[in-house]
Structure formats: C-alpha cells, structure tokens
N, C-alpha and C positions, 0 to 999 in steps of 0.2 A: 154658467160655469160647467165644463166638462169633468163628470167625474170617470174614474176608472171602474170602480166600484158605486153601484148603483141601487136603493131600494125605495120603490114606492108604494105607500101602504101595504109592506111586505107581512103576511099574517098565517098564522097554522094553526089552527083546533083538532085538538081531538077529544071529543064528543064535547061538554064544556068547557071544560080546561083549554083557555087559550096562554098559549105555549109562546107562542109570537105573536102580539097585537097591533098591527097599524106601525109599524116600523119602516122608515122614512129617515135613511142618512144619503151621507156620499161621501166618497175617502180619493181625495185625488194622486195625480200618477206620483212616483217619490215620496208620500205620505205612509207614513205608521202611523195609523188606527185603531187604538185601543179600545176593547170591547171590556167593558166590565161590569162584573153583576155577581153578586150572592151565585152558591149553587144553588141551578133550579131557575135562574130568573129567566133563562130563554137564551142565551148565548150560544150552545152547541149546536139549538134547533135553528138558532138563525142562522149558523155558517153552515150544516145542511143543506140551508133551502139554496144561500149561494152559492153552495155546489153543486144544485140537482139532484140529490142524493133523499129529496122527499119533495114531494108539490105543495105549494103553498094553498090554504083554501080560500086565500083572496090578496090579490096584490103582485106587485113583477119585482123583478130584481135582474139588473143585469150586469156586463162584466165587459168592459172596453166598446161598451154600446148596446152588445149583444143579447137579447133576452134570455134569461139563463132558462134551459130547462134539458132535459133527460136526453134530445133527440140532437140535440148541437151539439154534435162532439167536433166541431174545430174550436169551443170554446177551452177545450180543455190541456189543449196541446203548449199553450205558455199559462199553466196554474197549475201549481205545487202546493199540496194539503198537508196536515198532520191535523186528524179531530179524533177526541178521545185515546185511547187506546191505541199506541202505536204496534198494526200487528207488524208483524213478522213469520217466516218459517222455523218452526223452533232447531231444526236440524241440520238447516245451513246456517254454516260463518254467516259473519256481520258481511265479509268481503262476498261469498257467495251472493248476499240477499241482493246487496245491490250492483251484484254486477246482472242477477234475475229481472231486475225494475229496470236497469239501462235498456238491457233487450226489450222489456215491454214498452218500454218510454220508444224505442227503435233509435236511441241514441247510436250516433256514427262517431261519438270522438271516444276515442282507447283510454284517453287519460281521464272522463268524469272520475271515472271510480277512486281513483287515486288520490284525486284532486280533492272530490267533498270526504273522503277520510280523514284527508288531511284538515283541511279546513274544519270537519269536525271532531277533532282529536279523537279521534278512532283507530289511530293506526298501530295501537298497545293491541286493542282488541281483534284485529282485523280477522286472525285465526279461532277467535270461538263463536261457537255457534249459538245464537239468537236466543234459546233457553237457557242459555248461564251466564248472560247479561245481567247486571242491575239495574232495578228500575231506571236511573241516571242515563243508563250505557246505552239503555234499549230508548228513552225517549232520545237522545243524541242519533240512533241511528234512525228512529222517526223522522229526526227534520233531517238529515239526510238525503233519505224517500222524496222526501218533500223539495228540498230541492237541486236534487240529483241534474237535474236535464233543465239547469238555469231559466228557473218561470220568471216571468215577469210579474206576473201576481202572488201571492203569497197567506196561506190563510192557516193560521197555526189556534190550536185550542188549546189552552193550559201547556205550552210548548216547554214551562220551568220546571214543570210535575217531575221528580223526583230527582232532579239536578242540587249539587251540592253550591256553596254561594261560588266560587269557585266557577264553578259551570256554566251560574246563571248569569256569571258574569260575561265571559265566553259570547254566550250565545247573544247578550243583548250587545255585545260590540260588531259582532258577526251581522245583525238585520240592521243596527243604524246604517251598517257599511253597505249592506247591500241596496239600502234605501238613500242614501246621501249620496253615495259616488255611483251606483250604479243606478240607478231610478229606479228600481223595484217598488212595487206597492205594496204593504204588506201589510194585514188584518189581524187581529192579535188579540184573542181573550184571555182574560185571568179575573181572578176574585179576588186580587193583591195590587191595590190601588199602590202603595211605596213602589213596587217593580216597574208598572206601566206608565209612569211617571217618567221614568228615568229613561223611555225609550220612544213615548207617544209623541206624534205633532197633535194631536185633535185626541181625546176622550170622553167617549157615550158609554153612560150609565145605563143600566138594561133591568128593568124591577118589575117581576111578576108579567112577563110579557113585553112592558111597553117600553121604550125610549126614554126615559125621565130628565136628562140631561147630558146637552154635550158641550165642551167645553174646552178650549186649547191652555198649552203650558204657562200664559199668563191672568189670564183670566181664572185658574186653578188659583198661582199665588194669591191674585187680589182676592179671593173670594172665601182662603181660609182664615179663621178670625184668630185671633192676637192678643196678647195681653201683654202687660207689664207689671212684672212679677217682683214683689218688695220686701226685704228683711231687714228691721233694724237690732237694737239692745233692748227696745221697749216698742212692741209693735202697737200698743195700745196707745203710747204718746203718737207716734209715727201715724197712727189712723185717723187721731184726732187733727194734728200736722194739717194733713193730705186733705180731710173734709171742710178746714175752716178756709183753704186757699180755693176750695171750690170743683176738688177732684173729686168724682163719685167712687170711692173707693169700695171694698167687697175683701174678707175674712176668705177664706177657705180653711176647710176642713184641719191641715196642719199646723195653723196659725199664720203663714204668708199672707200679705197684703196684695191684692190686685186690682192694678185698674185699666179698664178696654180702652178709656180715652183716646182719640187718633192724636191729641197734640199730646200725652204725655210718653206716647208711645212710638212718634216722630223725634218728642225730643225727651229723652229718658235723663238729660244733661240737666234740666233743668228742676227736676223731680230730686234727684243729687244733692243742685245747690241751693236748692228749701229746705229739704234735709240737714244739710250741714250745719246751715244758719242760724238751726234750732238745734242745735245738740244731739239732734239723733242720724250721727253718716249711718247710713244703708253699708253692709256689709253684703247684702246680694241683690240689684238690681239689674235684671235682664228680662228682655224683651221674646216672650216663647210662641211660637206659633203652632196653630192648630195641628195633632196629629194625620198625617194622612188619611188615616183608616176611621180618626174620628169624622171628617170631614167626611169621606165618603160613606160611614153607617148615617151622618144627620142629613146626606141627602135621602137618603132609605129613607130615615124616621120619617121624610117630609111625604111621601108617598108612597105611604100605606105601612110604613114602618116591617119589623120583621114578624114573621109569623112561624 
C-alpha cells in the first residue's frame, strides 16, 4: 500500500526519556489522520521529526516517498504546518503577515491572500495587527500560514487551541473539504478524542512515546462498550425480574438497573415486555454507550495508565 505519509520505527531520545518510541503508521493520500495522545505523550515531537525540524535517533519517516530530512527542501514546497504556537509578527496586520508568507512561499497568484482570509473568516480582522489577535484569531491565522500556497499535505498540532465551538466547527468543515473533494492529506493531533472523531478516517493513540492503538471510524463504534440502562417503580422487584429470566443484571451507584448483555441490548423490546408482564413497565429504558473520552482514557489505563 502506498502511503503519503510514512514512519518506520520512527524514535527520538533525549538522554532517557524517549519522546518518540518505535512509531510505525501511514496515512494515505485524501486521509485525515488523527494523532491523539494526553499532553506529553509525544505527538508534537512526532510531527517535528515529519517535518525535519529535529532528527530522529533511530528510524525514517518519509513524505510522498521521500525521506524526510533537514537537506530535502523540495519536500516542503507542497506541506503546510501549524505545530504549537502559531507565531506571527506582532506589528503587522493579519493581512500584512500573510501577504509576508506568500512572498516567502514565492506564491504567483494575487488572489491567495484574499482567498485563505476568506476561507478563514479573517476578513473582520484583516486590518489588526497580530498582537491584538485572540487566541482564536491568531490560531485561525496559523492555519492560514499553513495553508496559504495550497499544500497537499497538511500537518496541524492542536489546530482547535483557542477556537470557540463556533470555530471549531469551521475549521473541521474547512480540512474534511480539503480532504474529501480536494484530496489533501492532512495529519491532525489533539488530546480531544469527541473532536477527532468527527473528522478522522483512521485514529492512532500515542501513550508515553509509543503507538498504542490505531483504529478507523467503525471499529471506534464496535469497540466502545454499551449498556442497557433500566428504571422501574420498584427497582428491587425489577432486579429480581431481570435475574430469575437469566439477565446478569448490576445496581449502580444511583439505584439504575444495568445490564451489558448483547441480546438485551440488541433487543431492549423485549427487556420491556418482561417487564410489563410482571407489573413493573420500565419508565427509563435506554441503551447508552461508552463516553468518548472514557473509551480513550481506558485505552491509557491499558497501557501504563496515567502518571
């Protein structure tokens, strides 16, 4: 399989502390790539190494084939970044900064600048200058920067950082579009498993260095767990009900009945008409699935949990 993006036991130490351990994906062309990991787990050092911006102490990583490293600079003529900290010149407009980056990008078309303002609702701000930005304004004009001089790759670090939902909406309509209709490939960390969800084809967990799990948009569903969540007028009859038909039922804390069963949980109908039969209808019977954030902290807990 051809990927676009490429790492083979991609790794960085500095002195002990490895940073990036033995990391091994690949995100093909038209793919959003979600990189997600606690801070600290090695996300910003891994989109670093893919951009040459630190050497790895063991491992390659390349980019439309190409070995990535410091001396390739035709690697970088179609790849637009934004990691960390989107700077800026605090003294020029928003409109100055990047009509500054067109010229270094050696962009020939008159209209980028217009165009990514627009496209990134910038065009309120276009006349202040970079230091009386909001956090918001200034990372909106980051991916901007980023992709000003239409890359084909795309590598954005925490690109929601300080965007209102509003925003963050925005922007995740803005990269499916550039990745669905226009084939862009675009790499994409966050520590917000609900976000990267709603925008990933493919999701690699990244914990204390290493790779821990990757995983695409269905195999996420199947894989969060489920319950079937039960309230009657006497939940203690309602318990006994559920155990003598053979359900493994379970109390929680509030006094809600639960049970994980797949058949009672496939057919919650029939959980219902036992209930009924017996005098106790359920007045809340619904079927809840795993929070996002819980799902991705119990892949942590599984691999070495938090520290």
């Amino acid at each position: 399989m051809e990927y676009i993006i490429e790492t083979d036991n991609l790794s960085k130490y500095y002195g002990r502390l490895k940073a990036v351990d033995n990391v091994s994906l690949g995100v093909k062309k038209g793919e959003i790539y979600g990189f997600l990991g606690l801070n600290g787990a090695g996300k910003t050092t891994t989109i670093r190494l893919l951009l040459g911006m630190v050497n790895p102490s063991s491992g390659k990583a390349y980019i439309n084939g190409i070995k990535v490293s410091r001396n390739e600079n035709r690697l970088w003529e179609k790849v637009g970044y934004l990691v960390e900290i989107p700077y800026a010149y605090p003294e020029l407009t928003v409109k100055e900064n990047l009509r500054l980056f067109s010229k270094l990008r050696m962009i020939g078309d008159s209209d980028a600048v217009d165009e990514i303002i627009d496209k990134l609702a910038l065009k309120e701000y276009e006349n202040i200058k970079a230091r009386h930005l909001s956090q918001g304004n200034a990372q909106r004009l980051g991916i901007a920067k980023a992709l000003i001089h239409n890359p084909d790759v795309i590598f954005l670090d925490e690109p929601a950082n300080g965007l209102d939902p509003a925003g963050i909406v925005e922007i995740r309509e803005l990269l499916k579009n550039l990745a669905q209709k226009h084939g862009k490939t675009i790499f994409i960390s966050s520590h917000i498993l609900a976000e990267i969800s709603k925008i990933a084809d493919c999701i690699g967990i990244i914990h204390n260095g290493k790779l821990v799990k990757e995983i695409d948009e269905s195999q996420l569903e199947n894989e969060r767990t489920k319950k079937l969540v039960i309230s009657t007028r006497n939940n203690s009859s309602a318990f006994q009900i559920l155990e003598q038909a053979g359900y493994n039922v379970e109390r929680e804390d509030s006094g809600l009945l639960v049970i994980y069963d797949n058949e009672a949980i496939n057919f919650p109908e029939k959980i219902s008409v036992l209930l009924v039969e017996r005098n106790q209808p359920p007045f809340l019977l619904k079927v809840e699935e795993e929070e996002l954030e819980n799902y991705f902290l119990r892949i942590i807990e599984k691999n070495g949990g938090l520290e």
